[in-house]
Kinemage of the C-alpha trace (Angstrom):
@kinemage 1
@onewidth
@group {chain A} dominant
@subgroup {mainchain}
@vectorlist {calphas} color= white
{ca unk a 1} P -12.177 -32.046 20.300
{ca unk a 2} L -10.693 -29.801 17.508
{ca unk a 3} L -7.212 -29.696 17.353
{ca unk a 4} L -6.050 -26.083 15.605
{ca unk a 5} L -3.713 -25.546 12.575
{ca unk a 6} L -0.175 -26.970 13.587
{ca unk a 7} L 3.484 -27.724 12.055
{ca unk a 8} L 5.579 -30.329 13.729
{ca unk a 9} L 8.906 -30.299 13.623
{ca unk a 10} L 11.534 -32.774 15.199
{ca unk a 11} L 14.502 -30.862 15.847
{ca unk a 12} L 17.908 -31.612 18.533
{ca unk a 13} L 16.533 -30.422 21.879
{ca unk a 14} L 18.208 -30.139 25.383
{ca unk a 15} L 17.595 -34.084 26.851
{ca unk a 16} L 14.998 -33.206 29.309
{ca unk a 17} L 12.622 -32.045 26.851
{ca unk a 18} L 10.026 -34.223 24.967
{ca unk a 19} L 8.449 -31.638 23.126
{ca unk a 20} L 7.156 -28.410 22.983
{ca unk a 21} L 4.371 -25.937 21.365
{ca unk a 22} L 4.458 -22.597 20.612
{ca unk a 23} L 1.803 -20.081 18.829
{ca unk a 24} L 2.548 -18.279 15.734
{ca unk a 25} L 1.060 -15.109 15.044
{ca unk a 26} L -1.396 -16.385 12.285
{ca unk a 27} L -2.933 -18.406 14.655
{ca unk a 28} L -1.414 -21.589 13.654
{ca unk a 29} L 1.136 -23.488 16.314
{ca unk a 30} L 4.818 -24.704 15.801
{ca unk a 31} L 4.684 -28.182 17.616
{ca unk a 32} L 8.346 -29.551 18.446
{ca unk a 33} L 9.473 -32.885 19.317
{ca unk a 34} L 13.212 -33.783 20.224
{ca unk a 35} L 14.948 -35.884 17.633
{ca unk a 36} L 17.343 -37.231 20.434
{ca unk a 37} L 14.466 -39.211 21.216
{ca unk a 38} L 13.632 -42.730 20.137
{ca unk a 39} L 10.320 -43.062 17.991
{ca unk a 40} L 8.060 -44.621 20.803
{ca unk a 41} L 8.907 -41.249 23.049
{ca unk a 42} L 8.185 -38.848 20.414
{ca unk a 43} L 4.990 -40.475 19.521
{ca unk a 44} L 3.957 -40.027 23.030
{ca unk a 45} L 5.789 -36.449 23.289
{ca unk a 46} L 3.581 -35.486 20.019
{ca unk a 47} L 0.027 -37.148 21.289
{ca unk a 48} L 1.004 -34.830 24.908
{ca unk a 49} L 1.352 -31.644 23.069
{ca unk a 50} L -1.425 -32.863 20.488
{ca unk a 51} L -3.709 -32.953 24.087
{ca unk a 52} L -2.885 -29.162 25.165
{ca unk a 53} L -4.329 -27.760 21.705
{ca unk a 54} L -7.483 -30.053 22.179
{ca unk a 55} L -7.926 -28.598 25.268
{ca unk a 56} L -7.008 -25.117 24.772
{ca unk a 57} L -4.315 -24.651 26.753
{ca unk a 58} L -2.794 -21.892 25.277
{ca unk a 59} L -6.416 -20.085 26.057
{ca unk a 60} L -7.245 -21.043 29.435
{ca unk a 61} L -5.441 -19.165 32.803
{ca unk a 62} L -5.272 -23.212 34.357
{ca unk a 63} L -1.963 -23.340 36.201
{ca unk a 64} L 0.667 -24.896 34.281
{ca unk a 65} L 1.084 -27.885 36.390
{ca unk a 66} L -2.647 -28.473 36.072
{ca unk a 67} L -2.490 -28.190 32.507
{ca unk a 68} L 0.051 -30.693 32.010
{ca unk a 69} L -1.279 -33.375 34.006
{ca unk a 70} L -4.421 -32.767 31.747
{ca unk a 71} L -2.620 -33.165 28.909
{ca unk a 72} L -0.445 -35.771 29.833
{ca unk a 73} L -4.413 -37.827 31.172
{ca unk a 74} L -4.536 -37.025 34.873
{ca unk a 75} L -6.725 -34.827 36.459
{ca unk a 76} L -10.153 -33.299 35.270
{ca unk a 77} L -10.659 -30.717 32.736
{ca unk a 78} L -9.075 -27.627 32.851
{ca unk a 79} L -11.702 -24.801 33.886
{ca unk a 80} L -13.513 -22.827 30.913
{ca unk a 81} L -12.510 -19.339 30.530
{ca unk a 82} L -15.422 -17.357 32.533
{ca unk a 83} L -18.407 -15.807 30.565
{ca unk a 84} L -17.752 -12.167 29.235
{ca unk a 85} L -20.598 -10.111 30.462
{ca unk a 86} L -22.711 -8.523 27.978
{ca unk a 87} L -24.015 -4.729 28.263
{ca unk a 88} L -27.703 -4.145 27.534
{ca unk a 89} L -29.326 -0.663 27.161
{ca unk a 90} L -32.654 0.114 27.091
{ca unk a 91} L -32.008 2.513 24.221
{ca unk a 92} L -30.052 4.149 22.599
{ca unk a 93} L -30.026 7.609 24.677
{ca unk a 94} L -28.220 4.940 27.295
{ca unk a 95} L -25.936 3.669 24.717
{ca unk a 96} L -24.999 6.999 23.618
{ca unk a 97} L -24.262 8.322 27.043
{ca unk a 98} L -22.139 5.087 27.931
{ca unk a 99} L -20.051 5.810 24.391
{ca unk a 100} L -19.743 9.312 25.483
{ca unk a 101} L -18.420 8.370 29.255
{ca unk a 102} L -15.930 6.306 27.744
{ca unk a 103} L -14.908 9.164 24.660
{ca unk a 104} L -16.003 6.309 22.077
{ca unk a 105} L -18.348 8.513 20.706
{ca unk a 106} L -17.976 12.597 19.370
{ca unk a 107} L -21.089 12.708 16.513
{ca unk a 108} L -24.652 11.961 17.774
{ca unk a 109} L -25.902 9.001 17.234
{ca unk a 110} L -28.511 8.999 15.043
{ca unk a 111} L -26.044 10.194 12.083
{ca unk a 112} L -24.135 6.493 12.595
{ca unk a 113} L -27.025 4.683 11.240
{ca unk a 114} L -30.143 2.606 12.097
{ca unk a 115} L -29.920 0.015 14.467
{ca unk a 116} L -29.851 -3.909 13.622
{ca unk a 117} L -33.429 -5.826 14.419
């Protein structure tokens, strides 16, 4: 598993919590573990929130409870995200009248250039 861009940080948190991610809006994730915590518990708080970006948590509509006992090694996988279905037309007279239904489209067609092969 591929585990994105991240930045941990060990910073004073509230007692009851090991650790925590949160995305950043490049993409990357702010991982932080509480330095209240003695070294064997923050290794294991870091490898947990390691597990939720191996697994895509942050991507996935699992519930949370779910999630967690994946991450923390119970439980099976969390579900993949369900397939996006792709539109097919059987030309472009049918793509042009779907852009048009949708006002994605105001010139004809033709003048945006020849199809890709």
């Amino acid at each position: 598993m591929r585990i994105p861009d991240h930045f941990v940080r060990v910073i004073a948190l509230p007692s009851a919590v090991r650790g925590v991610t949160v995305p950043n809006d490049d993409g990357t994730f702010s991982v932080y573990i509480n330095a209240v915590l003695d070294a064997d518990v923050q290794r294991k708080a870091l490898e947990h929130e390691l597990a939720h970006l191996a697994r895509d948590h942050f991507y996935k509509a699992a519930p949370i409870a779910r999630q967690e006992a994946e991450a923390a090694g119970n439980g099976p996988p969390a579900p993949a995200a369900p397939e996006r279905r792709i539109r097919r037309y059987a030309g472009l007279t049918a793509l042009e009248g779907y852009l048009r239904s949708i006002d994605a489209l105001d010139v004809p067609i033709e003048r945006l250039g020849q199809p890709m092969h």
